[in-house]
GUVEX-756253 format. One line per 3 residues: number of its first residue (from 1); their letters; for each residue x, y, z of N, C-alpha, C, O. Coordinates in Angstrom, 3 decimals. Example, Ala and Ser with C-alpha at 12.3 -4.5 7.8 and 13.67 -1.06 7.14 Angstrom:
1> as> 13.190/-5.690/7.800/12.300/-4.500/7.800/13.200/-3.300/7.800/14.236/-3.319/8.465 ~ 12.850/-2.250/7.080/13.670/-1.060/7.140/12.900/0.030/7.870/13.409/1.138/8.039
//
This chain:
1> xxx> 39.701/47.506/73.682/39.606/47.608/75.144/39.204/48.996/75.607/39.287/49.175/76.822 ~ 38.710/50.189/74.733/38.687/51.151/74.972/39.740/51.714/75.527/40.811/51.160/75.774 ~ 39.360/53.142/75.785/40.268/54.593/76.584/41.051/53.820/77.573/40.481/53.478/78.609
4> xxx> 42.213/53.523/77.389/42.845/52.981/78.256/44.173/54.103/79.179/44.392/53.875/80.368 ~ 44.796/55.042/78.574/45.663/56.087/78.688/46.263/56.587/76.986/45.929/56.112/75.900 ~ 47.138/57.582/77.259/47.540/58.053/76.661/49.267/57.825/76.764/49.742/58.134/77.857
7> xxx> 50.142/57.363/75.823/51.736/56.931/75.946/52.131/57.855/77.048/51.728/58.993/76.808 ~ 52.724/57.766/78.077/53.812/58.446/79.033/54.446/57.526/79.551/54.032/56.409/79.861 ~ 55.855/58.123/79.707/56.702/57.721/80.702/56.806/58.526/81.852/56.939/59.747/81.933
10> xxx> 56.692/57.280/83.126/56.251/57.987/84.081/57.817/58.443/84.952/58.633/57.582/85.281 ~ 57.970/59.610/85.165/59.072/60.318/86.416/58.953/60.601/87.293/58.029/61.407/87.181 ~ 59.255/60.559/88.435/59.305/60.713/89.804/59.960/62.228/89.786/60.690/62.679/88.904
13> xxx> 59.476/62.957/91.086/59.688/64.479/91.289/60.283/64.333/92.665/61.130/63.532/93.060 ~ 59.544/65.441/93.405/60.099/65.810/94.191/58.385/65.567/95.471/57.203/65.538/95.129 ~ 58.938/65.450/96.771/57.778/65.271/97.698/56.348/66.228/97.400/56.265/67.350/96.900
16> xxx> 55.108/65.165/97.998/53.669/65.643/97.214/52.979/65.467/98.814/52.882/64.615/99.697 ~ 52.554/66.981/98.507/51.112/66.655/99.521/50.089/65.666/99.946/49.887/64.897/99.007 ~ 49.629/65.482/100.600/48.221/64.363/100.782/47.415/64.876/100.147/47.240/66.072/100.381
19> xxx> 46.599/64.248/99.111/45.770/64.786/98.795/44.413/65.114/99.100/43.599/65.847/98.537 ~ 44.345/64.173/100.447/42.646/64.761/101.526/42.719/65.953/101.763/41.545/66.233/102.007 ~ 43.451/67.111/101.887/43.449/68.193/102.119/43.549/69.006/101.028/44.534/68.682/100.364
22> xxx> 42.850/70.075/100.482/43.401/71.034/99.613/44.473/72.004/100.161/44.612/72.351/101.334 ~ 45.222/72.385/99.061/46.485/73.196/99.271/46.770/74.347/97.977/46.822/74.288/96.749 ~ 46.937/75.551/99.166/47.321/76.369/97.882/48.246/77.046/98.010/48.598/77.672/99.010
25> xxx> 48.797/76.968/96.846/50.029/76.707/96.198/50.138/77.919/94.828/49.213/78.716/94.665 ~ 51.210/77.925/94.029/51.975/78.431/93.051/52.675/77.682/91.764/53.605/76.881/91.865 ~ 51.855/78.226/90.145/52.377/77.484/89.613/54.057/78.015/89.353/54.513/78.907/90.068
28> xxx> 54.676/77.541/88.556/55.951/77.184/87.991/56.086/78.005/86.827/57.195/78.164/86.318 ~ 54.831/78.656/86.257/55.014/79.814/84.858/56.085/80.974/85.431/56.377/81.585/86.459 ~ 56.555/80.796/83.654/57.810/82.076/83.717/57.433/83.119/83.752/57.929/84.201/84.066
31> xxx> 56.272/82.716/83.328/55.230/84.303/82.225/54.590/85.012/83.530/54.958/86.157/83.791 ~ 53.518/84.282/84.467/52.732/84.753/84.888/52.556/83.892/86.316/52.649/82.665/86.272 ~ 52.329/84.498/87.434/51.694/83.133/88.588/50.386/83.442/89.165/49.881/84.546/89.367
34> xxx> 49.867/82.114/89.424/48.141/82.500/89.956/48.266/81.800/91.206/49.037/80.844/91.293 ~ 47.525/82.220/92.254/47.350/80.946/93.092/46.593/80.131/92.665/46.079/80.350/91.568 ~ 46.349/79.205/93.219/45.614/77.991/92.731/45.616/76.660/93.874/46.531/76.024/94.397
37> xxx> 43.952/76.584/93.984/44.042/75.868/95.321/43.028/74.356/94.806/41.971/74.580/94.215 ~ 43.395/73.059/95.048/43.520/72.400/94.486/42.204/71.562/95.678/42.445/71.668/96.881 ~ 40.996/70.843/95.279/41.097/69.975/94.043/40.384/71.080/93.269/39.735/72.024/93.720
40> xxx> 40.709/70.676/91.705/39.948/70.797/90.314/38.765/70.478/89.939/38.918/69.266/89.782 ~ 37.801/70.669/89.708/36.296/70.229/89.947/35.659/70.161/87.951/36.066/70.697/86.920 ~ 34.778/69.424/88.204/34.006/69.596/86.500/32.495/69.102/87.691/32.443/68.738/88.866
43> xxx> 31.632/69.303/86.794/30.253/68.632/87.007/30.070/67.718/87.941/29.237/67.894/88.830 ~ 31.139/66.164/87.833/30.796/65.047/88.737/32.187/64.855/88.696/32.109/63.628/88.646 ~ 33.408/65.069/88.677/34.750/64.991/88.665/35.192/65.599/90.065/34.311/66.279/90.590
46> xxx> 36.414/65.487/90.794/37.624/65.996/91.422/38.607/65.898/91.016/38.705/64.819/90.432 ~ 39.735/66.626/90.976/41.339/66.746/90.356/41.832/67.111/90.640/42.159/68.184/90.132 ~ 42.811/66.333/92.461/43.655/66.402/92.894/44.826/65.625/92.950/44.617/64.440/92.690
49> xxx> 46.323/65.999/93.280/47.318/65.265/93.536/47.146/63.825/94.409/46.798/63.621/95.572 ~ 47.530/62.968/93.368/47.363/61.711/93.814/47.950/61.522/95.145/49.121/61.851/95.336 ~ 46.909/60.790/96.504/47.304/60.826/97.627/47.765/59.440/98.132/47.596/58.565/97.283
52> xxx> 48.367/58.965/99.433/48.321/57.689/100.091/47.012/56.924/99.610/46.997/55.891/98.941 ~ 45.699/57.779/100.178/44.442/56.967/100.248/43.998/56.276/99.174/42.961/55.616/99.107 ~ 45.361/56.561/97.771/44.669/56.348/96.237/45.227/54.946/95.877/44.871/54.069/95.089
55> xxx> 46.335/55.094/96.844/47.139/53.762/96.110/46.721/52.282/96.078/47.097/51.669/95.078 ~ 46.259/51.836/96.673/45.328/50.807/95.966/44.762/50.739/95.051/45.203/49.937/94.228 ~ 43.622/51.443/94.718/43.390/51.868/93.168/44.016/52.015/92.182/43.915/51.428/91.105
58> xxx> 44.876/53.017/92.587/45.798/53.385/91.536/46.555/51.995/91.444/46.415/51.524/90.315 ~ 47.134/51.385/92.082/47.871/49.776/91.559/46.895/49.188/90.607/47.028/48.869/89.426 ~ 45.643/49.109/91.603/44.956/47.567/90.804/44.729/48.151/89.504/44.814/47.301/88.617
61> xxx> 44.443/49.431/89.049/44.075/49.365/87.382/45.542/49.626/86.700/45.711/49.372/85.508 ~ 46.794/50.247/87.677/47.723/49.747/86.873/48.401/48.170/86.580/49.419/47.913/85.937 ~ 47.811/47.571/87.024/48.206/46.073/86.751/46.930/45.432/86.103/46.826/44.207/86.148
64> xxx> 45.890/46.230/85.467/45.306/45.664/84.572/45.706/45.243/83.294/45.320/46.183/82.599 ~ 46.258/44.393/82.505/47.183/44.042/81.317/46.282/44.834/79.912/46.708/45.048/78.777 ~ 45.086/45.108/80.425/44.490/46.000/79.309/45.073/47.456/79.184/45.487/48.030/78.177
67> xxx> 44.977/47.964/80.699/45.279/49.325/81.131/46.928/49.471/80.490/47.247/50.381/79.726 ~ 47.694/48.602/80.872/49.129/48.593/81.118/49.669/48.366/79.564/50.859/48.598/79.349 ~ 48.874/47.944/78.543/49.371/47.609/77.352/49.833/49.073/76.620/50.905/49.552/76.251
70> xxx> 48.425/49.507/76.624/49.420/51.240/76.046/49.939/52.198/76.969/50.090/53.342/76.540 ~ 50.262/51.935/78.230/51.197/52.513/78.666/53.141/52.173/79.122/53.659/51.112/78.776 ~ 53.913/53.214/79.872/54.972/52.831/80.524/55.318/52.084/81.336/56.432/52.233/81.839
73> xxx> 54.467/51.019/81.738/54.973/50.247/83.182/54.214/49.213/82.490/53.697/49.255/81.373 ~ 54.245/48.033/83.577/54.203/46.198/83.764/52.691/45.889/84.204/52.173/46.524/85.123 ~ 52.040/44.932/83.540/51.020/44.710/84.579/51.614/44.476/86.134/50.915/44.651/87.132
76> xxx> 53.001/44.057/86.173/53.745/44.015/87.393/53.785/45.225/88.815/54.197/45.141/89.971 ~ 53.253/46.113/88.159/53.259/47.265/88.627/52.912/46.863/90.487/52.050/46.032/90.774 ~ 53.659/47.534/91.482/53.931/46.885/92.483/53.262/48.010/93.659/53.080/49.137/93.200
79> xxx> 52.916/47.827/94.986/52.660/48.869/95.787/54.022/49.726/96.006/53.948/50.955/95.997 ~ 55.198/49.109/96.191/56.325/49.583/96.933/56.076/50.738/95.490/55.686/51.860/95.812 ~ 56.270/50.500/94.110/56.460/51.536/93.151/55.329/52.597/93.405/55.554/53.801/93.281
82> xxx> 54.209/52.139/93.734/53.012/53.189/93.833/53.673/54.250/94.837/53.793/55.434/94.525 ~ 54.113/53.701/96.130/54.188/54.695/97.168/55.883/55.106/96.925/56.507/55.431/97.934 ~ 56.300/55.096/96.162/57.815/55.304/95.607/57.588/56.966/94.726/58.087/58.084/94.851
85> xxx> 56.331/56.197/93.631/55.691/57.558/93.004/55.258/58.695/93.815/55.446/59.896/93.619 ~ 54.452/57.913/95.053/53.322/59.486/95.865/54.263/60.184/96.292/54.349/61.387/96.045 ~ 55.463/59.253/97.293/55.922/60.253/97.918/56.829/60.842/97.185/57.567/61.371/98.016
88> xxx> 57.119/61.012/96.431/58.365/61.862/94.997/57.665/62.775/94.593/58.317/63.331/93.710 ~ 56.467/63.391/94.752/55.958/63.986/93.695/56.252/65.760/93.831/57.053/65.901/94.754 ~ 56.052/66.492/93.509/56.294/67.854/93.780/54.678/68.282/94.671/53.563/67.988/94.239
91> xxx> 54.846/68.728/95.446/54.115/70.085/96.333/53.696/70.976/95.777/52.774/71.564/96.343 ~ 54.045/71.368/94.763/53.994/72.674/93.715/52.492/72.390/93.040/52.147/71.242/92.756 ~ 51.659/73.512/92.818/50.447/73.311/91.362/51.012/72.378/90.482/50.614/71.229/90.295
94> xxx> 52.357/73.168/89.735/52.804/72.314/89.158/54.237/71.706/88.995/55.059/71.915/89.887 ~ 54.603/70.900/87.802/56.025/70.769/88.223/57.553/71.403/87.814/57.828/70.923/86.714 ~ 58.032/71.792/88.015/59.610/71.870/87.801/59.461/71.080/86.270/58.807/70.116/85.872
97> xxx> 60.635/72.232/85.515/60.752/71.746/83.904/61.848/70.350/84.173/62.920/70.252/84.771 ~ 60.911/69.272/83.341/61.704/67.908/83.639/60.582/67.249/84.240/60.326/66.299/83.501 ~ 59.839/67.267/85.135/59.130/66.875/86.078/57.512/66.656/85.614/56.815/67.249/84.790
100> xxx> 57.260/65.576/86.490/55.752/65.204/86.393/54.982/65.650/87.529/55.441/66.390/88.399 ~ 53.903/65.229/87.514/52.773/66.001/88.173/51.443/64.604/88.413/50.592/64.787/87.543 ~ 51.174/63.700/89.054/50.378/62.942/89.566/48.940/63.302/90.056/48.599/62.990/91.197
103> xxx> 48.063/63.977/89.178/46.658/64.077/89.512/45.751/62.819/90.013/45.429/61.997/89.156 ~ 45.405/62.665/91.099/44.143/61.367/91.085/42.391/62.153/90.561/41.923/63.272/90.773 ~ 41.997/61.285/90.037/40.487/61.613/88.933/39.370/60.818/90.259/39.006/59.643/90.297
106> xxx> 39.005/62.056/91.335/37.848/61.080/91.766/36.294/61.344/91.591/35.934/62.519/91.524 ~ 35.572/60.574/91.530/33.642/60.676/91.700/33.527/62.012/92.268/34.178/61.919/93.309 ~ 33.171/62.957/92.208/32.643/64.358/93.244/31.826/63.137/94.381/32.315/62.802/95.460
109> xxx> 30.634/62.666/93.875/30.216/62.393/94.662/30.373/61.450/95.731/30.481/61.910/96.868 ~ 30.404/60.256/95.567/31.538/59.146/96.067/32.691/58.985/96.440/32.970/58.214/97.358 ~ 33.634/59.738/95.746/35.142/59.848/96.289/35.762/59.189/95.294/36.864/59.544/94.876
112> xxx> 34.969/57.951/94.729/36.080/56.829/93.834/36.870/57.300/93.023/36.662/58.198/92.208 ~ 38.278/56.420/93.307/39.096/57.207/92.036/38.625/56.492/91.080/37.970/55.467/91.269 ~ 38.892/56.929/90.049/38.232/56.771/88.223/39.612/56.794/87.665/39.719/56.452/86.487
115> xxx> 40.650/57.127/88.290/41.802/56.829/87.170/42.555/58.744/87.091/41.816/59.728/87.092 ~ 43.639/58.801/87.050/44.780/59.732/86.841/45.340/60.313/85.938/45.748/59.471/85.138 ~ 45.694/61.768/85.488/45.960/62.664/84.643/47.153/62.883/85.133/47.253/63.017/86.352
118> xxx> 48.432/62.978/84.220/49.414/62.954/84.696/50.017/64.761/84.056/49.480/65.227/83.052 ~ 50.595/65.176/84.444/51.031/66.655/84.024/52.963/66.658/83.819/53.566/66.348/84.846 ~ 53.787/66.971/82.640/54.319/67.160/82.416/55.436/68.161/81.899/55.693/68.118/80.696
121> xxx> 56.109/69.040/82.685/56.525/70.203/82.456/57.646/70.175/81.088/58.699/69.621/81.402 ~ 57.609/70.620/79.784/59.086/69.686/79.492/60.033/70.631/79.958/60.009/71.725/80.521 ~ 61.171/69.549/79.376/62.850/70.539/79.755/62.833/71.602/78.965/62.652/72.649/79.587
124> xxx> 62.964/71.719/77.744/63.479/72.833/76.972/62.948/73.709/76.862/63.686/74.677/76.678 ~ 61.524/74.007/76.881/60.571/74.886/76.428/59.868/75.411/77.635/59.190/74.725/78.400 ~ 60.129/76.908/77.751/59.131/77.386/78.741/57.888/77.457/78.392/57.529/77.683/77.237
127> xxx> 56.999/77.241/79.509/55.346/77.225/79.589/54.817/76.328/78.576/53.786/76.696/78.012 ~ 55.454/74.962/78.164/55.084/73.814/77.617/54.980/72.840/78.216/56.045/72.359/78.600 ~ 53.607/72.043/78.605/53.182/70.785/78.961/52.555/69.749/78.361/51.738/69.709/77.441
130> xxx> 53.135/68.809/79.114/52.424/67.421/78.521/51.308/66.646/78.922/51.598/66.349/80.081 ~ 50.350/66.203/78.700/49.550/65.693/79.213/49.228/64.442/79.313/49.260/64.268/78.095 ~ 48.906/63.276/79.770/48.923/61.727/79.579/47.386/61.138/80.781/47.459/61.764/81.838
133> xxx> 46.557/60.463/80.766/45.358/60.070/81.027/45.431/58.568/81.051/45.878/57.945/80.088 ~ 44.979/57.960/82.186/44.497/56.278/82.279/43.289/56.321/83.182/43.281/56.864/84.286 ~ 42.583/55.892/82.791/40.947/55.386/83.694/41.296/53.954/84.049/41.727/53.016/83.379
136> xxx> 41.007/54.077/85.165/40.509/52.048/85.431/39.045/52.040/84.338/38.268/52.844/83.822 ~ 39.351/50.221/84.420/38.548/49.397/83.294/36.863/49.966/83.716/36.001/50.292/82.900 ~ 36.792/49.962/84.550/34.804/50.400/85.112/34.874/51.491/84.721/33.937/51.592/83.929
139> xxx> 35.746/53.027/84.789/35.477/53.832/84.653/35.403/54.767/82.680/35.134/55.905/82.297 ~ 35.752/53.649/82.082/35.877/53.377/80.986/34.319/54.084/80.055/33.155/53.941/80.429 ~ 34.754/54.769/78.909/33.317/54.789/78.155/32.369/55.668/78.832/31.161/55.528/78.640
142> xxx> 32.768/56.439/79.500/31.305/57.580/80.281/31.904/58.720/80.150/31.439/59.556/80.925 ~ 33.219/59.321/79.120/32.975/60.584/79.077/34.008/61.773/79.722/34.236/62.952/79.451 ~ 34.620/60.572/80.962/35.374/60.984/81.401/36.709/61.400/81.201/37.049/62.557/81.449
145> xxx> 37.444/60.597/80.795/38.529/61.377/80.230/38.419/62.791/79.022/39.405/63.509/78.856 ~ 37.307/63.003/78.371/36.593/64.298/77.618/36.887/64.878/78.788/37.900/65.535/79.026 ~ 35.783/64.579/79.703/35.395/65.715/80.300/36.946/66.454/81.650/36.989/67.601/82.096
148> xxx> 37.847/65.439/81.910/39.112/65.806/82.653/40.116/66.531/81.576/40.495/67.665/81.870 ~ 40.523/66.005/80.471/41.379/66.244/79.960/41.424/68.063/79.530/42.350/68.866/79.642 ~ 39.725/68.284/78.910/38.621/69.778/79.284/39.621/70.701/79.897/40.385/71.561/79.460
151> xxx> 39.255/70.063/81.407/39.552/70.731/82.376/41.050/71.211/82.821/41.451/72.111/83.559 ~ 41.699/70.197/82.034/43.306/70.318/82.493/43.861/71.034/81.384/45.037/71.344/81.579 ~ 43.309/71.457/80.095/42.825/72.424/79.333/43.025/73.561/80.025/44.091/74.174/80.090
154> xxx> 42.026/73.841/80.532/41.429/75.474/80.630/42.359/75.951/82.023/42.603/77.144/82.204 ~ 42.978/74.601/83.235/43.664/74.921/83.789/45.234/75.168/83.545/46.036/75.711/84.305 ~ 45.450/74.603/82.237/46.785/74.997/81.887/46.967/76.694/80.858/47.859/77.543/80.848
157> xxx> 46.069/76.611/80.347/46.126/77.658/79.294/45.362/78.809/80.444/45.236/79.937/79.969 ~ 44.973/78.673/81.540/44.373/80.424/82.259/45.430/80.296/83.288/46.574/80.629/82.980 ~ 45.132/79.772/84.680/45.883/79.599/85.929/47.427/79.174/85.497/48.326/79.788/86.072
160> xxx> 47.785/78.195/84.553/49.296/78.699/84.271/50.072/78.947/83.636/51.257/78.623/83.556 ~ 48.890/80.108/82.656/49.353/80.822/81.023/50.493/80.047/80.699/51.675/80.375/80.804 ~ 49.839/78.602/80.150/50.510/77.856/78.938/51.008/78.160/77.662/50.162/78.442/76.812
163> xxx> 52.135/78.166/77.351/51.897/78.782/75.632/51.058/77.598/74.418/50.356/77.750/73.418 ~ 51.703/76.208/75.317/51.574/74.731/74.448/51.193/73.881/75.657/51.457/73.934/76.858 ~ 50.308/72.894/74.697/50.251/71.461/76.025/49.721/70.294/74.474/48.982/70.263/73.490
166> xxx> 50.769/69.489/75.243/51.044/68.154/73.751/50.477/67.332/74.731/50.110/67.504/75.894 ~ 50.511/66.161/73.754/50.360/64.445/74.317/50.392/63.914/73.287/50.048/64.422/72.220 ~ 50.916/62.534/73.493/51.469/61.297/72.899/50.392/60.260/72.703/49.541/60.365/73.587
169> xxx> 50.158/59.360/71.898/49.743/58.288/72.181/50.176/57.098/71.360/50.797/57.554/70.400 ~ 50.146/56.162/71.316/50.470/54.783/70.404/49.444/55.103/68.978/48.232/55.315/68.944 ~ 50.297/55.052/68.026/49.547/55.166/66.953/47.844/54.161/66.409/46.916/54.493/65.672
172> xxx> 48.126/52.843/67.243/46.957/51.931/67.034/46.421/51.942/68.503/46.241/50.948/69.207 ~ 46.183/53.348/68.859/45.624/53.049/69.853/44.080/54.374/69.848/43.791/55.216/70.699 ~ 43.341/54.010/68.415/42.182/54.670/67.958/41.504/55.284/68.953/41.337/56.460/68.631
175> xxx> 40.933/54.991/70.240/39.784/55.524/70.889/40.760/56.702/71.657/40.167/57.339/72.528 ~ 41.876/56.978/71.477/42.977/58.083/72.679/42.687/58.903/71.507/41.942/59.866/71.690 ~ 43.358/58.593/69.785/43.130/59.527/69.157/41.663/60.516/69.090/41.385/61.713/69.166
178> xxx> 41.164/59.615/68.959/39.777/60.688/68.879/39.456/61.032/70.062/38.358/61.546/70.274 ~ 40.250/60.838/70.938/39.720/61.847/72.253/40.293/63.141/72.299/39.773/64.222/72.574 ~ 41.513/62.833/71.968/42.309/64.207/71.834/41.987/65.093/70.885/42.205/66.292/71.057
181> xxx> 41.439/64.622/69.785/41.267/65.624/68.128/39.568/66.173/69.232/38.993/67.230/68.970 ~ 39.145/65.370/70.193/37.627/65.912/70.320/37.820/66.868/71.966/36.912/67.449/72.560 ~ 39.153/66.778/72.347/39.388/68.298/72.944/39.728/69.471/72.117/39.475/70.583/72.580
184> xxx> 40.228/69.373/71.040/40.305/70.378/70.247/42.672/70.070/70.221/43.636/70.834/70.252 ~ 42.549/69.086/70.177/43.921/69.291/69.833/44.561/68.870/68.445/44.840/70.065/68.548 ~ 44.906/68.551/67.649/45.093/68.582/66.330/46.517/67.155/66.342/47.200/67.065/67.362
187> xxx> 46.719/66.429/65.452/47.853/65.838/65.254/48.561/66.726/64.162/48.102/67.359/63.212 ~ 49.983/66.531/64.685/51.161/67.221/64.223/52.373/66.537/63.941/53.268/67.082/63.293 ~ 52.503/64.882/64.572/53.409/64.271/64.173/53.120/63.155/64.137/52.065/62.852/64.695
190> xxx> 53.915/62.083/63.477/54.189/60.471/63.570/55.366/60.005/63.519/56.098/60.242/62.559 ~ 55.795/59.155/64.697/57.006/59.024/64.213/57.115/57.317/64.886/56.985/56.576/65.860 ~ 57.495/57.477/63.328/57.743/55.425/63.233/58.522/54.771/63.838/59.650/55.056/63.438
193> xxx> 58.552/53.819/64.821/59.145/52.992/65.326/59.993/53.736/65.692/61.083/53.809/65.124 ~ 59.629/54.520/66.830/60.324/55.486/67.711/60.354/54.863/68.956/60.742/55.655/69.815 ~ 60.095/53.735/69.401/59.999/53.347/70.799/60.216/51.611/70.705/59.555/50.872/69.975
196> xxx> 61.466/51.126/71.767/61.254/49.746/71.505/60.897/49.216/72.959/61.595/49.393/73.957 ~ 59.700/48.540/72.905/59.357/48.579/74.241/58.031/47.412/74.199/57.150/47.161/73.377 ~ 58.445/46.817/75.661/57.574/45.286/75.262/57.851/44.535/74.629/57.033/43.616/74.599
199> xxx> 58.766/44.407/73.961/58.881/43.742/72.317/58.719/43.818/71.188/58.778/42.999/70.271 ~ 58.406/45.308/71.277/57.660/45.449/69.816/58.398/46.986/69.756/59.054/47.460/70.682 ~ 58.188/47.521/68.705/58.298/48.902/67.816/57.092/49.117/67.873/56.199/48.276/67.765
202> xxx> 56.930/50.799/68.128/56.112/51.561/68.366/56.038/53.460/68.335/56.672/54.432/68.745 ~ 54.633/53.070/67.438/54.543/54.130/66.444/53.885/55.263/67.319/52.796/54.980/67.818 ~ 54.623/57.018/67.671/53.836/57.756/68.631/53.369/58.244/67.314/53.983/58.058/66.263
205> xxx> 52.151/58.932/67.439/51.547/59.960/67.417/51.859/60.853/68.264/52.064/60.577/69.446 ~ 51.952/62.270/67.691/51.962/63.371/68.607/50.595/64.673/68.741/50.563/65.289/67.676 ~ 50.068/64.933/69.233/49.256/65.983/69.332/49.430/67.118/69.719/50.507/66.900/70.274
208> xxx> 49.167/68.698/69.971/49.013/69.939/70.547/48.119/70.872/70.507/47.233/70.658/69.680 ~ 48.017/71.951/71.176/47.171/72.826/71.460/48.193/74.299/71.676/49.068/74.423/72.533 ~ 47.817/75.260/70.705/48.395/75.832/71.597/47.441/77.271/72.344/46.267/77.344/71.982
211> xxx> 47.861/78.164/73.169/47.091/78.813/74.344/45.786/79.487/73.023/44.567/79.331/72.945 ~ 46.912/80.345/72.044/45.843/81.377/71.053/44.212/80.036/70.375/43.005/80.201/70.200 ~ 45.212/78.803/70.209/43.661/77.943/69.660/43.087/77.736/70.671/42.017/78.334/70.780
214> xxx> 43.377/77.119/71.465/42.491/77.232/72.760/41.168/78.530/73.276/39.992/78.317/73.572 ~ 41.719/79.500/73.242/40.619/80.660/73.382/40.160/80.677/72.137/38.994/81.061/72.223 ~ 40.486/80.432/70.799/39.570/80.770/69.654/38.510/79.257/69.931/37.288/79.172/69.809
217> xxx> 39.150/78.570/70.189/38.334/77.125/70.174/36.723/77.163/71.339/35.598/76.669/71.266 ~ 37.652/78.266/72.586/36.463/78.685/73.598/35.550/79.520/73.363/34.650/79.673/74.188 ~ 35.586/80.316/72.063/34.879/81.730/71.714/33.938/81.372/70.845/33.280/82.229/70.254
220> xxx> 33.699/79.674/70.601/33.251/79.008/69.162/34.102/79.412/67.794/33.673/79.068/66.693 ~ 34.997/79.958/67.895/36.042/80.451/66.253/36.304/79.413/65.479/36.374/79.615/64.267 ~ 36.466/78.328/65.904/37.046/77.291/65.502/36.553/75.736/66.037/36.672/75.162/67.120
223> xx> 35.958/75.360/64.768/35.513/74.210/64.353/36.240/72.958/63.748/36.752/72.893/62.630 ~ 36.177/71.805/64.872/37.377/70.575/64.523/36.391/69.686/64.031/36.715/68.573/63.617
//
């Protein structure tokens, strides 16, 4: 079924801006703070906090049973939960350790959303994030999640001197792996029937990056 997301469980934060407006804001680093005024741009991309105007979208490809298979939620997935998510979200660049972060992925040119990058602060570890990705089914196969995931890259490791940024995915879920090994992130774990969910046992893969590979990876140093 192709690029469908990457394993997350999704958490609710704290109240989120609209995202028709840009806002600038302050990340959450211990180390260092930048401003940072939001949306996120690539070539034909936008990457802002998922807004009201998204939630339709954002439902219908989460209740795609393709979309929804390798991720945390139901094809059941409901509006009341969509707008349960927007309005919880943090205000912040980014989030509070514990906390998620709700990017919507739209067209530069068009507006359409294409599907959501989710941002994950963890608990224990300062300046460590997680990262997790779903495209709706059309937006599938063009590149896009490469070309966002890139970007949420270079915005975690400069604007909010990251030390680490991981992600998860279902071990049989081939086309996530090679997206991630083709940002330059490396696998580092497996762990078997770590998840019982749906009915089944389920195998994560784990991936990372950390800030020093990242700039050797940007300088050409390092070849994956």
């Amino acid at each position: 079924s192709g690029v469908a997301g990457i394993w997350h469980n999704w958490l609710i934060g704290a109240p989120i801006n609209d995202a028709s407006s840009p806002t600038t804001i302050r990340t959450h680093s211990s180390s260092t703070f930048h401003s940072m005024t939001y949306p996120l741009t690539t070539s034909r991309l936008s990457i802002a906090p998922l807004g009201a105007d998204d939630a339709a979208g954002f439902v219908a490809y989460r209740q795609d049973p393709d979309v929804a298979r390798w991720q945390g939620w139901e094809p059941t997935y409901s509006d009341v939960e969509a707008a349960q998510l927007i309005a919880s979200q943090p205000s912040s660049d980014l989030p509070d350790r514990g906390g998620w972060l709700q990017l919507a992925i739209h067209d530069l040119g068009s507006g359409k959303l294409q599907g959501d990058v989710a941002v994950h602060a963890l608990t224990d570890l300062p300046d460590t994030f997680e990262l997790g990705i779903t495209l709706a089914p059309a937006s599938q196969h063009q590149g896009i999640a490469t070309e966002v995931l890139k970007r949420m890259l270079d915005h975690l490791f400069t604007a909010a001197n990251a030390h680490r940024v991981t992600a998860n995915c279902d071990a049989r879920n081939s086309p996530v792996a090679r997206l991630l090994r083709g940002v330059g992130m490396r696998k580092e774990s497996s762990q078997i029937d770590v998840e019982f969910f749906k009915n089944e046992w389920i195998t994560l893969d784990g991936y990372a990056i950390l800030q020093a590979e990242h700039a050797a990876q940007s300088r050409g140093a390092v070849h994956l």
